[in-house]
C-alpha positions in Angstrom: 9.9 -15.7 11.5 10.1 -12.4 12.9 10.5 -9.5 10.4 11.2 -6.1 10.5 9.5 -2.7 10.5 11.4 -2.3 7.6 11.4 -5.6 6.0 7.3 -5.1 6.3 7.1 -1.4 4.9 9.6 -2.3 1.5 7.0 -5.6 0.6 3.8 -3.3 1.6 5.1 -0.4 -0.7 6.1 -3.6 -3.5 2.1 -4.5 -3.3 0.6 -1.1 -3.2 2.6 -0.3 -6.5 1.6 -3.7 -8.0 -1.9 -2.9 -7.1 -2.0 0.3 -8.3 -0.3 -0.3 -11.6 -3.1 -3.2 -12.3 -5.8 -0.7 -11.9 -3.8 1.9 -14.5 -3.8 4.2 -11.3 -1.2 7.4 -11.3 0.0 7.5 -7.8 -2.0 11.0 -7.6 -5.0 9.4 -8.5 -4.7 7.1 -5.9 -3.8 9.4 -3.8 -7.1 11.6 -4.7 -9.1 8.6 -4.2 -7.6 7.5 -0.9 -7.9 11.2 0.1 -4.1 10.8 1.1 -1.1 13.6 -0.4 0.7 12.0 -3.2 3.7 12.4 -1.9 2.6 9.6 0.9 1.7 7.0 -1.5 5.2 7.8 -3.1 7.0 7.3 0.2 4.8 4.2 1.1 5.8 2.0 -2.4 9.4 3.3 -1.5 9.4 1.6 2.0 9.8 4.9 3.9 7.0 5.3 5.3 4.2 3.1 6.8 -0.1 3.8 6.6 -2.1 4.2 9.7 -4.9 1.5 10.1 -7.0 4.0 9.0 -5.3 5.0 5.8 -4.5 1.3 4.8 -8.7 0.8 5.0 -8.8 3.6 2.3 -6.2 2.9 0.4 -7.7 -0.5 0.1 -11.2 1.2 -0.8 -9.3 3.1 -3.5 -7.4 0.0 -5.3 -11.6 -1.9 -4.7 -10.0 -4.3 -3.0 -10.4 -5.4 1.2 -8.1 -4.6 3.7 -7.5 -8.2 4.5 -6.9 -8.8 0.8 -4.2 -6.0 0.4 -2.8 -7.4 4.1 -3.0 -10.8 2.7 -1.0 -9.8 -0.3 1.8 -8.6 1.8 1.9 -11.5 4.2 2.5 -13.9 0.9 4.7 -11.5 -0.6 7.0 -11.8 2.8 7.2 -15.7 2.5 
């Protein structure tokens, strides 16, 4: 089933917020640890905006988790 931009960026920002709540992570400490604005990671758990390839690798870094994990995560979330 084909999804949308959209439909993909709301359940990315619905795992990046569970993620970062389990590791009792502000958004601005993410955000410092990602080396991203805080503003970004706001708009990412919102569903407005999407992470570059690059920026998901770090974010993933950040929350000590894989990329494929955090991807993972998402693609489960979206079944």
């Amino acid at each position: 089933m084909m999804r949308t931009s959209g439909q993909i960026a709301v359940a990315f920002g619905r795992v990046l917020r569970r993620q970062r709540e389990m590791r009792r992570l502000s958004q601005e400490g993410l955000a410092l640890s990602a080396g991203v604005d805080r503003t970004f990671v706001s708009q990412m758990e919102r569903g407005i905006r999407q992470p570059t390839l690059t920026t998901l690798w770090k974010l993933a870094s950040a929350l000590e988790l894989s990329p494929a994990t955090l991807v993972a995560r998402v693609e489960r979330l979206m079944r």
